[in-house]
N, C-alpha and C positions, 0 to 999 in steps of 0.2 A: 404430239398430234400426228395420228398418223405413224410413221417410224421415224418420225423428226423429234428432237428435243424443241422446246420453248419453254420462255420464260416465261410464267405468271405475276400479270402487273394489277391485279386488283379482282376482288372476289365480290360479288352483289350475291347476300342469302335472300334477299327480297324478292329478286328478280331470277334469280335460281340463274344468274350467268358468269362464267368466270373473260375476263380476258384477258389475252396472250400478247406475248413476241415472237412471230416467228422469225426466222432465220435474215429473209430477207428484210427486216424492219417495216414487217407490215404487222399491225394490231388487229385484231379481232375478238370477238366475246360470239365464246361457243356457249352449250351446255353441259356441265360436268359427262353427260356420259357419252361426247364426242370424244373426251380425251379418253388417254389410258397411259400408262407408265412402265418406262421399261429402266433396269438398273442402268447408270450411266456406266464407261469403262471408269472413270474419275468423279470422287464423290464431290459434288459441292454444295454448297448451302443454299437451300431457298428458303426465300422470304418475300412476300408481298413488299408492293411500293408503303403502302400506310406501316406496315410496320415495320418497315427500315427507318422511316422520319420517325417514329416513336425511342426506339433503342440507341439511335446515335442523334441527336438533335445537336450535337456540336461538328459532326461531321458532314464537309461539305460535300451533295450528290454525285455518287458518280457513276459510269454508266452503264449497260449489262456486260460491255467485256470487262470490266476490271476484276480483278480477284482480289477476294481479301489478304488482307497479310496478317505475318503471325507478331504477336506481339514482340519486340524486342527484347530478349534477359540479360542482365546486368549484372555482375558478379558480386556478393553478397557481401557486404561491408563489415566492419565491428559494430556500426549502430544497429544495424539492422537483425545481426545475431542476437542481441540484446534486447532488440524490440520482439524474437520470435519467441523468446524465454518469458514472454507476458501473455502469451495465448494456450498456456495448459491449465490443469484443470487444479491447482494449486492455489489456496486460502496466504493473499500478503499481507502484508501488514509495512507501515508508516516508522513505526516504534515497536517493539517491544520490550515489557521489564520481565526479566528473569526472576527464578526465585531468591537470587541469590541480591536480588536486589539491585545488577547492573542493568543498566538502559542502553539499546540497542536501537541506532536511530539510521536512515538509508543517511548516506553520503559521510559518516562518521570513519574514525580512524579505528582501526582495532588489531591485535595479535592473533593471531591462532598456533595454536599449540604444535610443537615441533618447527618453526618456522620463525627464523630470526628477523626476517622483514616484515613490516606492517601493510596493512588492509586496509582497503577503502569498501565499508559495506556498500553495495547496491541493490540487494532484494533483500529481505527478510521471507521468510514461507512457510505454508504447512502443509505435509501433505493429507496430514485430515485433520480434522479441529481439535482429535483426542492424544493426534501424535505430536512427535517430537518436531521442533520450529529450526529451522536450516537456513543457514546466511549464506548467499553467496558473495563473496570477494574478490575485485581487482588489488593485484599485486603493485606495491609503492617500488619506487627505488627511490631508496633516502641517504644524506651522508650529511651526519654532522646534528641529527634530532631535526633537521628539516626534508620533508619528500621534494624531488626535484622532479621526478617525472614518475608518470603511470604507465605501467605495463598492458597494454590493453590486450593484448594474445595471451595473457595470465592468468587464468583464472581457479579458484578454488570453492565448493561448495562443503559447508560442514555444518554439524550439531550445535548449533549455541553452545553447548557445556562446553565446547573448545575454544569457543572464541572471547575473547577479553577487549573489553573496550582501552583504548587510549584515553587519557588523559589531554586536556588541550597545550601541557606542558613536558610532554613527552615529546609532542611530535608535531612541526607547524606544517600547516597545508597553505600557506598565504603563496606560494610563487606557484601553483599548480587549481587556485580556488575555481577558474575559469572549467578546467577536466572535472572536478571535483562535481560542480552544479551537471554537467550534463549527467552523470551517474546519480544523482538526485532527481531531475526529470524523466530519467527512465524507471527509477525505482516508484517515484509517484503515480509512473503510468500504469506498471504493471501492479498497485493498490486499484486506481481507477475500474482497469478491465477485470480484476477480481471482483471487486464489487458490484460493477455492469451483469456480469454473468449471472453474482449469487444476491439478487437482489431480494429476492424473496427466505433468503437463510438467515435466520432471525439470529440461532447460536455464533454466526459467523461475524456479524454486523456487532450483534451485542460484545462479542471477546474483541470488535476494533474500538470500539467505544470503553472498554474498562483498559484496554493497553493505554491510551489516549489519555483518558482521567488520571490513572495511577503515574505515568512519568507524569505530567504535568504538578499531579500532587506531588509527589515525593521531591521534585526539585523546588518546589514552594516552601515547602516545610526547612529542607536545606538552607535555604537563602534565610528562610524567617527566621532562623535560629541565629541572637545576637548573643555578644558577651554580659550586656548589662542587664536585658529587659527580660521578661517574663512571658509577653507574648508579640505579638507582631501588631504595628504600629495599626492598621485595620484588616476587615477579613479579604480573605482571596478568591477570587471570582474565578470560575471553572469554565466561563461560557455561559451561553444562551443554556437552559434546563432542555431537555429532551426528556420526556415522560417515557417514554416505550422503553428505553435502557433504563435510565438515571434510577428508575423507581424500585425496578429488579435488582439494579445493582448493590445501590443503598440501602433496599427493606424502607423506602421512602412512602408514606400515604397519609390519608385523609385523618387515619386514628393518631398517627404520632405526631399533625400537624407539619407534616412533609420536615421535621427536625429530626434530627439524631443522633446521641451524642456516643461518642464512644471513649472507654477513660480506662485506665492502667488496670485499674480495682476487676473491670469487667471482662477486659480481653479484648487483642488486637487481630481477634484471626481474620476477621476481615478486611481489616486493611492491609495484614500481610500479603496477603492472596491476590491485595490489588495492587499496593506497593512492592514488595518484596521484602526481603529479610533487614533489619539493621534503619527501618525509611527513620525510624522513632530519637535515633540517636543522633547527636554532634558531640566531637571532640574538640575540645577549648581551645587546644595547640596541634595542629596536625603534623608536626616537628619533632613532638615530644612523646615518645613510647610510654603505656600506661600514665596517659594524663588522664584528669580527671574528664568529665564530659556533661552536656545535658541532655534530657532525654523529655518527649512529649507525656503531658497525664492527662490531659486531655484534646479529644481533636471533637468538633462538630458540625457535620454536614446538614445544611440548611438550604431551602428555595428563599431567594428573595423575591416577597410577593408583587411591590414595586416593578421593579425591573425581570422579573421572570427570568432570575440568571441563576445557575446552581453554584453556592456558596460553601465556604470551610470558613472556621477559626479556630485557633489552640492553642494551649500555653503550656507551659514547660517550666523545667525545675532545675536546680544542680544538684550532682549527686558527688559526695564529700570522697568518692573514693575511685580506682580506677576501673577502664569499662575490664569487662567481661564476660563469659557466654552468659552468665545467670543476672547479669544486670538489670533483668526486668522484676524477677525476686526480690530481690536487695531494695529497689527502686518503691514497690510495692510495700515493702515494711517502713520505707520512711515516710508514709504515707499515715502509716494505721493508729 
């Protein structure tokens, strides 16, 4: 006002009047074209009184001379590295099954290729839906087939085809489970913010839902494979049905009575593709080089209309001789 600065404590569009603080702590309401503006030597922020109670309502008043301050920075932790690896533009994933048929799950133990020490996965990723799926791993220090502590400054990012899962008799995580779980909550998180992001990407949601189904199935099948029985004592429940994937997935609908079976005679390319390579087979003795083994002939996917759950049942065979890469041939004539 004038060639004096003031402060603007509240603006009436009604009354077409702004009023001030001037210097001396006297208030007034001029008309906007009493004032005028000149650049300060030091910039500072205005803001009306109404809209400072709007933007900090946890901040208590305080009064035209205070200056604001800057926020305080804090020097960047390992969690929080790990949290900034959840905000790019990369498709995670929970699980994934390879084609070779290994299951790739966040907080699992795994090897990677050239490297005598073992991994703890924590992300799984893609960088487009059509590329190649990349693990990134915190480094174990182990001695004796048990990890003893996690290297958290360690870390390595690679190709699934290099990585190889652990076995739960390779390698124990019981004296580090506590480290283990938070690299599972950050790997959960950065699925979550993937999801948040691509919520409307149908190809991206559908290939988390077939990863999801196919480990879930393939270790089902695993476990249901007995020495004496033929098929599994009843069927196995997949979850609640999800129509938008399930139906895509499966070639599920209203003609085939939402059933469908799939048997040796026809071909397994689809359940390859969801499983992986080898879901079909168990060996009798996993001890014993060319033992004999069984193998599934038929598996079928079904809605149970009751309970609206997406269902499988299968049974299975023995086959008189040892496995093989052509075991599904052989398998197939003892059939015909």
């Amino acid at each position: 006002m004038g060639n004096h600065e003031v402060i603007v404590l509240e603006v009436d569009s009604i009354r077409e009047l702004i009023t001030v603080l001037l210097p001396d702590d006297v208030k007034v309401s001029v008309n906007p074209g009493e004032l005028f503006t000149t650049k300060p030597e030091e910039e500072k922020p205005h803001r009306s009184y109404k809209r400072r109670r709007v933007e900090e309502p946890s901040s208590p008043p305080t009064s035209h001379q205070d200056k604001p301050r800057a926020p305080e920075e804090k020097p960047a932790s390992a969690e929080d590295k790990l949290e900034d690896t959840c905000t790019d533009m990369n498709f995670d994933f929970s699980v994934f099954v390879l084609n070779d048929g290994a299951v790739l799950k966040v907080g699992s133990i795994c090897f990677v290729d050239s490297c005598s020490s073992p991994f703890i996965i924590w992300r799984i990723f893609k960088s487009s839906l059509g590329g190649s799926a990349f693990v990134s791993n915190v480094r174990c220090h182990s001695e004796g087939g048990k990890v003893i502590s996690v290297l958290h400054n360690f870390q390595v990012t690679v190709e699934c085809s290099f990585v190889r899962p652990c076995s739960s008799t390779e390698f124990s995580l019981s004296s580090v489970s506590s480290e283990v779980y938070n690299f599972v909550f950050h790997g959960q998180t950065s699925v979550f913010l993937s999801q948040e992001r691509n919520f409307g990407n149908v190809p991206y949601l559908r290939e988390l839902r077939r990863h999801a189904l196919g480990t879930q199935m393939r270790q089902a099948v695993s476990s249901g494979i007995s020495l004496h029985a033929t098929r599994p004592s009843q069927p196995i429940s997949l979850g609640t049905f999800e129509p938008f994937h399930d139906m895509t997935i499966f070639v599920l609908s209203e003609k085939n009575k939402f059933k469908i079976p799939f048997s040796l005679r026809s071909g397994y390319s689809l359940l390859d593709n969801l499983m992986g390579k080898g879901w079909d087979v168990k060996s009798l003795r996993g001890d014993v080089v060319d033992c004999h083994f069984k193998f599934v002939t038929l598996l079928t996917v079904y809605l149970d209309k009751k309970k609206f759950t997406l269902k499988f049942s299968f049974s299975y065979s023995e086959a008189p001789f040892p496995f093989g890469q052509d075991y599904r041939e052989k398998c197939k004539a003892l059939s015909l």
